[in-house]
Backbone bond lengths (Angstrom), bond angles and torsions (degrees), N, CA, C in turn:
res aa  C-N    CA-C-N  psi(-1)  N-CA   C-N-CA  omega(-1)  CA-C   N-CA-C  phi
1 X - - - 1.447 - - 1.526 108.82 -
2 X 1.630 115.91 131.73 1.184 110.12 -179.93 1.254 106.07 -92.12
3 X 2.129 109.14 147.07 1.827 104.41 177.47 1.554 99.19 -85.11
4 X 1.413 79.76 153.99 1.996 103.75 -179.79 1.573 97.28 -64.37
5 X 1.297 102.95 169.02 1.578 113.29 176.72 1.755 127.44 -59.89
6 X 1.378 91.55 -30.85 1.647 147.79 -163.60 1.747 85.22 -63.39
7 X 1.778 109.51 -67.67 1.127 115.16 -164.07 1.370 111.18 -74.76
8 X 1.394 124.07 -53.60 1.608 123.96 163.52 1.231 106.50 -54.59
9 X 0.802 164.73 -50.40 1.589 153.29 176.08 1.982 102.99 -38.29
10 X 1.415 106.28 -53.03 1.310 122.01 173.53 1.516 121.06 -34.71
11 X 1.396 93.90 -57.87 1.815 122.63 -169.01 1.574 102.50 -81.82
12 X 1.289 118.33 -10.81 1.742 128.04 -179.20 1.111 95.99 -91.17
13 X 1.844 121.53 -57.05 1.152 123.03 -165.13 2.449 122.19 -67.07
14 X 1.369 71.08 -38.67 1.562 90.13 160.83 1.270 129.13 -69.56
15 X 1.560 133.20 -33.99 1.522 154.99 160.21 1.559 84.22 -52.41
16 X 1.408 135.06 -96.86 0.813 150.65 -171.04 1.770 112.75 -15.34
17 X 0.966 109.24 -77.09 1.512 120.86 172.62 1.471 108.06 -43.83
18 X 1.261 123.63 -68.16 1.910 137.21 133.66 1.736 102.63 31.11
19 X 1.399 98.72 -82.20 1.477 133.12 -176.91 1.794 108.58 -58.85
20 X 1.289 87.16 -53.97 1.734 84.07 179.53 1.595 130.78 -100.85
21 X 1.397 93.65 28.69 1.357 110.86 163.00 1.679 129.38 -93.41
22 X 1.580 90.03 -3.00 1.267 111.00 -179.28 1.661 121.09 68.13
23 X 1.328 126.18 -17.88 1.325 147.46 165.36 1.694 113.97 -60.18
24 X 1.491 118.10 90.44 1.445 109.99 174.82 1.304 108.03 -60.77
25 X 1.311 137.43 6.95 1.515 127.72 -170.09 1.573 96.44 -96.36
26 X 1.808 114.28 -28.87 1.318 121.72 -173.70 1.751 98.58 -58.79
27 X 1.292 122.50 -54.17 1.177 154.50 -134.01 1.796 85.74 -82.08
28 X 1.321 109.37 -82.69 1.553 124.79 177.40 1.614 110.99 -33.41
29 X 1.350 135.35 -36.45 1.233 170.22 139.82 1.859 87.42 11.17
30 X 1.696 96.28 -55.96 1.503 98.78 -141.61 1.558 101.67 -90.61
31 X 1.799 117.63 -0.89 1.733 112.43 179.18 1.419 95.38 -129.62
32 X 1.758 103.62 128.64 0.913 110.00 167.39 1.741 126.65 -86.86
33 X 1.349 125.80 -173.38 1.089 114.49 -133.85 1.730 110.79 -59.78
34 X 1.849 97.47 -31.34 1.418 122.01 -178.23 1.478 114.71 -67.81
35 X 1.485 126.27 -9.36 1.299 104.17 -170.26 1.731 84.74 -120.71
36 X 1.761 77.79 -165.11 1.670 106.91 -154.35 1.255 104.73 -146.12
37 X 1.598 109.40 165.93 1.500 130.28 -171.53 1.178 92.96 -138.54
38 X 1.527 134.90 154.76 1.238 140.78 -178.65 1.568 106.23 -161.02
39 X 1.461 129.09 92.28 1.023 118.88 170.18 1.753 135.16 -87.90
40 X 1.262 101.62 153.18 2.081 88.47 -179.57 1.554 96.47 49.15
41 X 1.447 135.14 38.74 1.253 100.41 171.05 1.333 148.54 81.79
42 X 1.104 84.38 -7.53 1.756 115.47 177.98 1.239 126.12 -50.98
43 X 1.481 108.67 -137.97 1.536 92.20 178.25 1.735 73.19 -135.56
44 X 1.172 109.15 177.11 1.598 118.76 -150.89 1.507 107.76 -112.94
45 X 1.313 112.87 137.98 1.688 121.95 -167.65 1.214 112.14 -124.34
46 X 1.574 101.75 101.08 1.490 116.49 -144.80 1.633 108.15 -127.02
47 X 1.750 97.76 127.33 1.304 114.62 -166.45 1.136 112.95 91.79
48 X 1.706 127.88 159.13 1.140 112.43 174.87 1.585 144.87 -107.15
49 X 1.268 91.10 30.71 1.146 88.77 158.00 1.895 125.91 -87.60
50 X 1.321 110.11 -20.96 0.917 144.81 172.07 1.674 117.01 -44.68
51 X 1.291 80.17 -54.45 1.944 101.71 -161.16 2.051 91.16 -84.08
52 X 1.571 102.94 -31.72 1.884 88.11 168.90 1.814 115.33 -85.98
53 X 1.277 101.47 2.62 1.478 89.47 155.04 1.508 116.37 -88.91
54 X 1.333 112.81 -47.63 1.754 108.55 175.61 1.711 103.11 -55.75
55 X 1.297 126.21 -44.87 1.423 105.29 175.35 1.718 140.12 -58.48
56 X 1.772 90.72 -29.45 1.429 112.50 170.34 2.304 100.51 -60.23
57 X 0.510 134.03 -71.73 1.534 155.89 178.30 1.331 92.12 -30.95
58 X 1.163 124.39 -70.49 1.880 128.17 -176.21 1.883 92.72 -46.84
59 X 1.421 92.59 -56.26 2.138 91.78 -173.94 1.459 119.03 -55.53
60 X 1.712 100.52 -26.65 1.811 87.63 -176.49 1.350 107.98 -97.62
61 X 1.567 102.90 -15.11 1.999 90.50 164.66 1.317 115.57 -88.98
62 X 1.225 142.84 -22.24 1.498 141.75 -167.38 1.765 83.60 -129.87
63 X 1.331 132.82 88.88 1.205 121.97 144.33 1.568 141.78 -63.79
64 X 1.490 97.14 -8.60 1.677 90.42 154.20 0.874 113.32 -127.47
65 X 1.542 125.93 72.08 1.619 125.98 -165.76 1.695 76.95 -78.68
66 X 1.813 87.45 160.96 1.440 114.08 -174.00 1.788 95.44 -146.15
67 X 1.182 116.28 100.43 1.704 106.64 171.46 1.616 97.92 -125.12
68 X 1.799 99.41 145.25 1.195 153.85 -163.22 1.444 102.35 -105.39
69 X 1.541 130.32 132.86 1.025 133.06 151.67 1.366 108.58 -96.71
70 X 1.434 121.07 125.73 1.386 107.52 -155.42 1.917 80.12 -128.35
71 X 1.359 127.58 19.94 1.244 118.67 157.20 1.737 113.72 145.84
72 X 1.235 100.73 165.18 1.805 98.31 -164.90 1.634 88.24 -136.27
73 X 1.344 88.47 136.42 1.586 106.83 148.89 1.253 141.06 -126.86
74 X 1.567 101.22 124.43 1.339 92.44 178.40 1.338 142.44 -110.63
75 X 0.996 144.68 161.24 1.784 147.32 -155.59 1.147 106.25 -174.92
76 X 1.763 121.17 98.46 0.956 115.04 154.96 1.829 116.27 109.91
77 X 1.285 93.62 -125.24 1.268 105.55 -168.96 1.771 92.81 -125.30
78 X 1.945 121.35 13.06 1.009 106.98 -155.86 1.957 84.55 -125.03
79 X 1.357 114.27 179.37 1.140 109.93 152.27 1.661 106.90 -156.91
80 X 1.193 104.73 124.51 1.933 121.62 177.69 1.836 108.85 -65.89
81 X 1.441 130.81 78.87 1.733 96.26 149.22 1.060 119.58 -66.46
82 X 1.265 106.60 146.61 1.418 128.26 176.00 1.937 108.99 -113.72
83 X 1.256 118.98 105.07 1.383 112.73 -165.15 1.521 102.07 -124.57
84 X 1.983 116.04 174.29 1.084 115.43 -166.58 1.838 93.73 -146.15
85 X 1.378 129.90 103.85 1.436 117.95 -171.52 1.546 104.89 -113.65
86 X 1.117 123.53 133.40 1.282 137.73 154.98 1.083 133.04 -132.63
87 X 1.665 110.95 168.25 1.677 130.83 -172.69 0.746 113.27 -177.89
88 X 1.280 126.52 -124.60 1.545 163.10 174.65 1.110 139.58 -122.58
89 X 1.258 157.01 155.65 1.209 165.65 -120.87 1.529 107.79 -166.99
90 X 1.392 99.99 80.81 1.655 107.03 -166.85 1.611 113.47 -75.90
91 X 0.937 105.72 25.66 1.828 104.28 157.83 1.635 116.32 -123.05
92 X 1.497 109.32 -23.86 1.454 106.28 166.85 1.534 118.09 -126.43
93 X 0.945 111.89 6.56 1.728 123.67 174.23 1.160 128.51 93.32
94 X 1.433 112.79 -41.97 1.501 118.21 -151.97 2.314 93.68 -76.11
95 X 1.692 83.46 175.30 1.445 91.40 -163.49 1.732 115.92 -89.56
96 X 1.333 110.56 120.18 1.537 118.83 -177.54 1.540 118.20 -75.61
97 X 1.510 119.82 148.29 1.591 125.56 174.88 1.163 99.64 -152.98
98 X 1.689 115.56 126.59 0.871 100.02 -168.06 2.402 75.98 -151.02
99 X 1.441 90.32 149.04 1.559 98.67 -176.09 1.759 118.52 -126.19
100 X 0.941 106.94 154.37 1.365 97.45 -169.48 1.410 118.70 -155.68
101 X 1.393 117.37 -164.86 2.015 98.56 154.36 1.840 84.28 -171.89
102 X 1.522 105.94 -178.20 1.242 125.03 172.96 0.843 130.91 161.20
103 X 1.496 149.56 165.08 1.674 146.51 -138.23 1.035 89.62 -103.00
104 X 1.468 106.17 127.32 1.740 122.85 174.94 1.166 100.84 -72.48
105 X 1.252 125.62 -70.82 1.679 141.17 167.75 0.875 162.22 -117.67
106 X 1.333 156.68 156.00 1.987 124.35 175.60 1.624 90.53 -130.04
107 X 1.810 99.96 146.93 0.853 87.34 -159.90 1.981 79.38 -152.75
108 X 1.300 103.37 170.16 1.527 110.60 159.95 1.401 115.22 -141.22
């Protein structure tokens, strides 16, 4: 069954908040044990306990990360966030922006 727009918009809007609660446990919340996050290509941080250590790491370098869902796309059986997080750079101060996007989910 495909989710309505209605509902991914939901699961963006909730991710979102997730993130800016500052809580990697909020964040980790959203992959279960089987999936994964992979940023830049990386190598992949899988399950969640996993994914609240990569969230913990974003918090102690950008302690006031601030991310933006600045839009979703969808196609399919897939859906794209597209997000925008900023702050700071808590070892040298000045203010970070940084943009991105990636598949919320797959789904049928």
């Amino acid at each position: 069954m495909t989710r309505s727009a209605q509902a991914v918009a939901d699961m963006a809007q909730a991710y979102t908040k997730a993130w800016n609660s500052l809580s990697s446990n909020a964040v980790a919340s959203f992959y279960a044990q089987d999936r994964e996050i992979i940023i830049n290509n990386g190598d992949p941080w899988s399950g969640s306990a996993r994914v609240a250590d990569m969230a913990a790491g974003f918090y102690a370098d950008v302690p006031d990360l601030s991310l933006t869902c600045d839009d979703i796309r969808l196609s399919e059986n897939h859906a794209v966030y597209v997000w925008t997080f900023t702050g700071h750079d808590a070892a040298t101060g000045p203010p970070v922006k940084h943009k991105g996007m990636g598949i919320m989910g797959d789904w049928a």
